[in-house]
C-alpha positions in Angstrom: 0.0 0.0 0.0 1.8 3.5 -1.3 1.0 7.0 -0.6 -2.6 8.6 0.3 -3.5 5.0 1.6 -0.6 4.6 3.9 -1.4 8.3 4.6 -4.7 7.4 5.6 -4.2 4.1 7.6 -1.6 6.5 9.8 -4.8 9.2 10.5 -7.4 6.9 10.6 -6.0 3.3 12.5 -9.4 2.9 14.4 -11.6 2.9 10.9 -8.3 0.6 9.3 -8.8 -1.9 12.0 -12.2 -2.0 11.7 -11.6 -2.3 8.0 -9.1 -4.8 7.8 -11.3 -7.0 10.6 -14.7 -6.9 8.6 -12.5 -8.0 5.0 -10.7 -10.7 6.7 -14.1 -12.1 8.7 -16.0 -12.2 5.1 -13.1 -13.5 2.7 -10.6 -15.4 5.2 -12.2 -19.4 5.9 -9.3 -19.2 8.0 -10.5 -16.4 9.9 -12.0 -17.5 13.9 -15.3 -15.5 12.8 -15.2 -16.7 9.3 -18.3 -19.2 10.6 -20.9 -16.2 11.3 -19.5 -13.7 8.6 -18.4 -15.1 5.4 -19.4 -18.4 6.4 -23.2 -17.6 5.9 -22.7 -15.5 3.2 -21.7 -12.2 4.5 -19.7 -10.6 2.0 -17.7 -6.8 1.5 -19.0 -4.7 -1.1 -16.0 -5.1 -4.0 -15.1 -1.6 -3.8 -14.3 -1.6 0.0 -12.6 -4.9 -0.3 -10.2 -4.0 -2.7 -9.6 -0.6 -0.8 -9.6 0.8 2.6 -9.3 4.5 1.0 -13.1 3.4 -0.5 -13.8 2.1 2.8 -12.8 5.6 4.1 -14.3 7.7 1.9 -17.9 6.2 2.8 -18.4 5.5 6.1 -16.0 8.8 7.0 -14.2 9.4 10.3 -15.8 7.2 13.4 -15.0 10.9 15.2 -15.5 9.3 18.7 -13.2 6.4 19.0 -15.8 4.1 21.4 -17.4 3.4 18.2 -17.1 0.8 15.9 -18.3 -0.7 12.8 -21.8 -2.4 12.4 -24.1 -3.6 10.1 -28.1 -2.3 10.0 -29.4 -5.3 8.7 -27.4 -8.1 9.7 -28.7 -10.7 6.9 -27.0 -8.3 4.3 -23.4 -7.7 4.1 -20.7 -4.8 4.8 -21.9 -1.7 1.9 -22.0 1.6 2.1 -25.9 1.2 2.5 -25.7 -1.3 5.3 -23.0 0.3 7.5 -22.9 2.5 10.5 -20.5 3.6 13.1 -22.6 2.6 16.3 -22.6 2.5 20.1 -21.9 -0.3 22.2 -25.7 -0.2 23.1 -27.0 0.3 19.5 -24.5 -2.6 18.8 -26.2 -4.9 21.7 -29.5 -4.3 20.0 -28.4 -5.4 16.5 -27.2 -8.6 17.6 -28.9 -11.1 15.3 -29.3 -13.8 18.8 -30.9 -10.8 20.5 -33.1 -9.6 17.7 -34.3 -13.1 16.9 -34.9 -14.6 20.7 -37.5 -10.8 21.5 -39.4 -10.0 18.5 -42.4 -8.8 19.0 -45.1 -7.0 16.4 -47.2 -4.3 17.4 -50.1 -2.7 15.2 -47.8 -4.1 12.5 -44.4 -2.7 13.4 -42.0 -5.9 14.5 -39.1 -4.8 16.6 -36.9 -6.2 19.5 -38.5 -6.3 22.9 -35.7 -4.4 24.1 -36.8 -1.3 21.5 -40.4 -1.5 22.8 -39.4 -1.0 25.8 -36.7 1.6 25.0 -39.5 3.4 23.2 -42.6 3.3 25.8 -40.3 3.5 28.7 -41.7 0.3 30.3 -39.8 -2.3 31.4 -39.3 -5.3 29.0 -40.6 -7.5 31.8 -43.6 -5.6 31.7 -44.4 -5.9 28.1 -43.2 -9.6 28.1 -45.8 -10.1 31.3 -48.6 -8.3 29.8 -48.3 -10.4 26.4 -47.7 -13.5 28.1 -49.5 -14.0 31.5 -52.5 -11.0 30.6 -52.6 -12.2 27.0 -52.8 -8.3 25.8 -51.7 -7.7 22.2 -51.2 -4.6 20.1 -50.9 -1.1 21.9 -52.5 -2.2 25.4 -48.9 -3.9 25.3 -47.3 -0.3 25.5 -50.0 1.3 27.9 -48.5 3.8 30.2 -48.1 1.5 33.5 -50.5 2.7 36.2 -49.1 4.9 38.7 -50.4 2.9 41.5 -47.9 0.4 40.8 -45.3 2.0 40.0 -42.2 1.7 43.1 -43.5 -1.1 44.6 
């Protein structure tokens, strides 16, 4: 690698790391990940994997290093359209074993319990009660929780 790209792996190491991690877990079998990335058919956009100066140019700067690379949906692979520096808590919620054990669908909508509960401010043992022990559905699964019982 010669000139603006060694440039740029110097300024940006963080966002070369993350990089160089996500194109070895999607084209290395030899990789310890390689089972849940390229393994099931998580790939790198061609572009990014034949440069991190592509990579670089869009997804940006992380800015605040406790970031770190993560895909939105996480059936689809690393693309400019799929990727976003996140949080350690947007990256909990984005876990496919999280997302797939909590799903619940509200008036339509299907999200993580966790996001419901993010959302309506309830406890997720609230909503996970009401739908399983009161057999509620829809929005009387997001009701405001009655003062009454509230710090108890």
């Amino acid at each position: 690698m010669k000139g603006k790209t060694t440039s740029n792996i110097q300024l940006y190491k963080s966002e070369y790391y993350a990089w160089r991690d996500a194109r070895n877990r999607t084209t290395n079998p030899e990789h310890k990940r390689w089972k849940d990335y390229g393994g099931r058919g998580i790939t790198m956009c061609q572009s990014w994997q034949q440069s991190f100066d592509a990579f670089l140019a869009d997804m940006k700067s992380k800015g605040d290093p406790s970031l770190s690379l993560d895909r939105v949906d996480n059936e689809r692979g690393y693309e400019p359209s799929n990727c976003r520096w996140a949080t350690a808590a947007q990256q909990a919620e984005n876990r496919r074993t999280r997302k797939d054990a909590h799903l619940l669908t509200i008036n339509g909508e299907t999200k993580p319990l966790a996001t419901w509960a993010k959302e309506s401010g309830l406890n997720g043992g609230t909503i996970k009660y009401r739908q399983t022990k009161l057999g509620l559905t829809g929005s009387a699964l997001l009701a405001p929780a009655d003062p009454r019982y509230q710090n108890r």
